[in-house]
MITOR-789009 format. One record per residue (C-alpha): residue in three letters; z, y, x. Coordinates in steps of 0.2 Angstrom, whole numbers, plus 5000, padded with zeros to 4 digits. Each point is the difference from the previous one (the first is absolute). Example, Ala and Ser with C-alpha at 12.3 -4.5 7.8 and 13.67 -1.06 7.14 Angstrom:
2
ala503949785062 ser499750175006 
***
This chain:
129
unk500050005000 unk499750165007 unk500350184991 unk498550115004 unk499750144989 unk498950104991 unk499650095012 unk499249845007 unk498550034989 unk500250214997 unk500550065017 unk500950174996 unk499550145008 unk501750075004 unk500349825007 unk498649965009 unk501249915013 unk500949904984 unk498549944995 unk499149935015 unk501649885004 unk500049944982 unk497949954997 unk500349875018 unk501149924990 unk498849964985 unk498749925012 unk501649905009 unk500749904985 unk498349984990 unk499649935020 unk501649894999 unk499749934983 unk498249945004 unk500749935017 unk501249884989 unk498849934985 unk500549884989 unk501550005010 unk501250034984 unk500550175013 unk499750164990 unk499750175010 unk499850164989 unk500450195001 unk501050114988 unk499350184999 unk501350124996 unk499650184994 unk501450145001 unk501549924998 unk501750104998 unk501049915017 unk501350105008 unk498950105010 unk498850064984 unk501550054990 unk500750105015 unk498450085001 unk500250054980 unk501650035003 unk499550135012 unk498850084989 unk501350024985 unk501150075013 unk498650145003 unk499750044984 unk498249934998 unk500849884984 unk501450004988 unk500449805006 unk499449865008 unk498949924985 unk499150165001 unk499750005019 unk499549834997 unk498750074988 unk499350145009 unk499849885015 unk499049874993 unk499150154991 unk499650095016 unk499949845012 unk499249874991 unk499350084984 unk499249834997 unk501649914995 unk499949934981 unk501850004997 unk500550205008 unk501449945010 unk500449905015 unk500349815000 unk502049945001 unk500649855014 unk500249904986 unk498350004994 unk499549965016 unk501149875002 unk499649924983 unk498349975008 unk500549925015 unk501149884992 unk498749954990 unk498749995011 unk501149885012 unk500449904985 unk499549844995 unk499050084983 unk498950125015 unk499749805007 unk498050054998 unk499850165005 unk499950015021 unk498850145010 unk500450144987 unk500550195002 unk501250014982 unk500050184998 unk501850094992 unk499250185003 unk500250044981 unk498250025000 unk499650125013 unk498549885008 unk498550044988 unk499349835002 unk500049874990 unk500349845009 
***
């Protein structure tokens, strides 16, 4: 299991150094997961979006403290808004969320799905696979 990100596929341009360690990663596990077929070995990477860790919501934090919103749901908003205006749900994606999707994806019900990049970016990739 590897945790790549969104920015795997939409290299930001404010993160252009965040992005470029995260796309290796895509070519490394679908690599790994043809290297073991049929093997009962399952390889895939999960594609977070903006997720509200501990360093995004100091960095709301911070923008509440100056004024630039009433809490952290709006910086939260005005973020994705500004950042990643693509995003179908207009606010950032929580740990949990992507948790869910990694115990799922290393469960026995994900049994069948090996070489995949499982997006959680709330719909900030315009793609449809």
């Amino acid at each position: 299991m590897f945790v790549s990100s969104e920015s795997a596929l939409r290299i930001p341009v404010e993160m252009v150094h965040y992005g470029m360690t995260k796309t290796p990663q895509l070519a490394v596990s679908r690599g790994l997961a043809e290297s073991v077929p049929a093997s009962g070995v399952t390889v895939n990477a999960v594609l977070p979006g903006p997720t509200c860790t501990e360093g995004v919501e100091e960095m709301l934090a911070d923008r509440v403290a100056g004024g630039e919103a009433a809490d952290t749901a709006e910086a939260a908003r005005q973020f994705i808004a500004a950042h990643r205006p693509t995003s179908l749900l207009g606010r950032p994606t929580t740990p949990e969320q992507v948790a869910n999707m990694i115990v799922y994806v290393c469960s026995e019900q994900a049994s069948a799905t090996t070489g995949a990049a499982l997006r959680v970016d709330h719909g900030v990739v315009r793609a449809i696979p």
